[in-house]
C-alpha positions in Angstrom: -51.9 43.7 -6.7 -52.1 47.6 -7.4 -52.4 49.0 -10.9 -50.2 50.9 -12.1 -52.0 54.8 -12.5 -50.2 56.0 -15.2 -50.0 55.2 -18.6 -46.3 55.4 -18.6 -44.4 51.5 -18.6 -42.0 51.9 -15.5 -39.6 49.1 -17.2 -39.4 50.9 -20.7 -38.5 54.0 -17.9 -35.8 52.3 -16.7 -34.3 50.7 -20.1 -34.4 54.2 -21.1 -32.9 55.6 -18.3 -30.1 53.0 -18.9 -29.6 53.4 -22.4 -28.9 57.1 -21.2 -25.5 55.8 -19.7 -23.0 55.9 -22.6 -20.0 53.6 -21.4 -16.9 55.4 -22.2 -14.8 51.8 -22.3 -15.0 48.1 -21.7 -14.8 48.6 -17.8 -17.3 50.9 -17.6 -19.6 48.7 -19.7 -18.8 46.3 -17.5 -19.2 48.0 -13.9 -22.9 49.0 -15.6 -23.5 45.3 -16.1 -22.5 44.6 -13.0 -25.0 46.7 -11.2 -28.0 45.1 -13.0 -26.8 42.1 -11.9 -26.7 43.0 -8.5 -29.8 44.3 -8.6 -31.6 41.5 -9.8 -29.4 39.2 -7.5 -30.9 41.4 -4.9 -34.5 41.5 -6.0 -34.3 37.0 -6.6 -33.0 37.4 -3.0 -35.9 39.2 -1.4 -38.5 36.9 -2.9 -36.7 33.7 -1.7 -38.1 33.2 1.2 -38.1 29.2 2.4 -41.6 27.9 3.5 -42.7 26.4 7.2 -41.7 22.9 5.6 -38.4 23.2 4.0 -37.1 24.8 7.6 -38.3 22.0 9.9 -37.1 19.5 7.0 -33.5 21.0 7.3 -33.7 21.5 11.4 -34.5 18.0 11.3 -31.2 16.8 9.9 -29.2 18.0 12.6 
């Protein structure tokens, strides 16, 4: 794992950066939601990745 070389907390960056975003109405709130949800959809999606025995267990049902 790499540290991180500055002293600066790259998730309080990014709160902050969202707290920047001043939703005009309900929908926009909502559309702003929506895009961390994506995102962390996204991010659960790239780390799921099945191991060597839960493909040959599922092959083997065929």
């Amino acid at each position: 794992m790499t540290k991180n070389k500055s002293s600066v907390d790259k998730n309080l960056q990014n709160v902050a950066k969202d707290l920047e975003h001043t939703a005009v109405n309900s929908h926009q709130a909502q559309q702003i939601q929506q895009q961390t949800n994506d995102r962390r959809h996204q991010d659960a999606l790239n780390h799921d990745e099945p191991t060597q025995t839960q493909t040959t267990s599922l092959s083997d049902k065929d």
